[in-house]
C-alpha angles and dihedrals in degrees: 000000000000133000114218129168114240104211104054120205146213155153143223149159120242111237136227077238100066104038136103124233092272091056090249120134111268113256091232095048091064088076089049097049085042101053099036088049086057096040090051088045091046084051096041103043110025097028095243111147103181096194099050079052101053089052095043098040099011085232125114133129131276124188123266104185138350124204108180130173126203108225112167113348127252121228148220107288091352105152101236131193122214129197130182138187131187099238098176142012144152138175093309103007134076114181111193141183126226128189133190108202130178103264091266085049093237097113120056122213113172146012135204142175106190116191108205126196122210098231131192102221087196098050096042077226145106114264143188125262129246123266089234092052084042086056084045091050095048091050101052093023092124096176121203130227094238110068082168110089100217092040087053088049084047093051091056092034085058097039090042108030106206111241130271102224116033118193130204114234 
């Protein structure tokens, strides 16, 4: 049996590319830094390359629904640090949590709950997961006490105050 971690981590730097012009992180690009960083930790740590999968099975995930809240903004060229866990799943769905932090992880940024559905490209239609990628779920599923979206924001706006005073870089 495997041993997998089950809050998956890893850092980035935000892009001119991808700022306002106030040098705050786009509000759009969030859900780009925030799936790619999951994408590259899935890859990295339990071996899931959902690309290699989709042109070998024709199966991989595609999102079903996003719900994202903007706690403290990101900036131009400001080094940040994403985790992820797995906090549901069952036989077609993955929900997962994904979190943008300061890079001491004091500050939170962001925070997303991505719903993920297990899709048969051939097909064009939902389908089950493997039993090896169930085995993998059931490993690495950390489920949280909040099922409820803006209980779990409270609960970090509480724990990580957003500052007072925010500078532009």
């Amino acid at each position: 049996m495997k041993n997998f971690p089950t809050i998956l981590e890893s850092n980035t730097r935000i892009r001119f590319q991808d700022c306002d012009p106030f040098n705050h992180l786009n509000n759009a690009a969030y859900l780009n830094y925030l799936i790619n960083a999951r994408e590259d930790q899935i890859l990295e740590h339990y071996g899931i390359d959902i690309y290699k999968m989709a042109s070998t099975t024709g199966k991989s995930w595609v999102v079903g629904s996003n719900q994202i809240a903007y706690i403290n903004p990101a900036f131009l060229m400001e080094e940040v640090l994403i985790d992820s866990q797995l906090l549901d799943f069952d036989e077609s769905n993955l929900r997962v949590e994904l979190r943008m932090w300061n890079k001491d992880k004091t500050k939170i940024k962001a925070v997303m709950w991505s719903t993920f559905v297990h899709f048969n490209l051939m097909k064009q239609k939902r389908d089950s997961h493997s039993e090896e990628l169930m085995e993998t779920f059931s490993l690495v599923h950390l489920p949280i006490d909040e099922t409820i979206f803006v209980n779990r924001i409270n609960y970090f706006k509480q724990n990580f105050k957003p500052s007072k005073k925010q500078s532009v870089l």
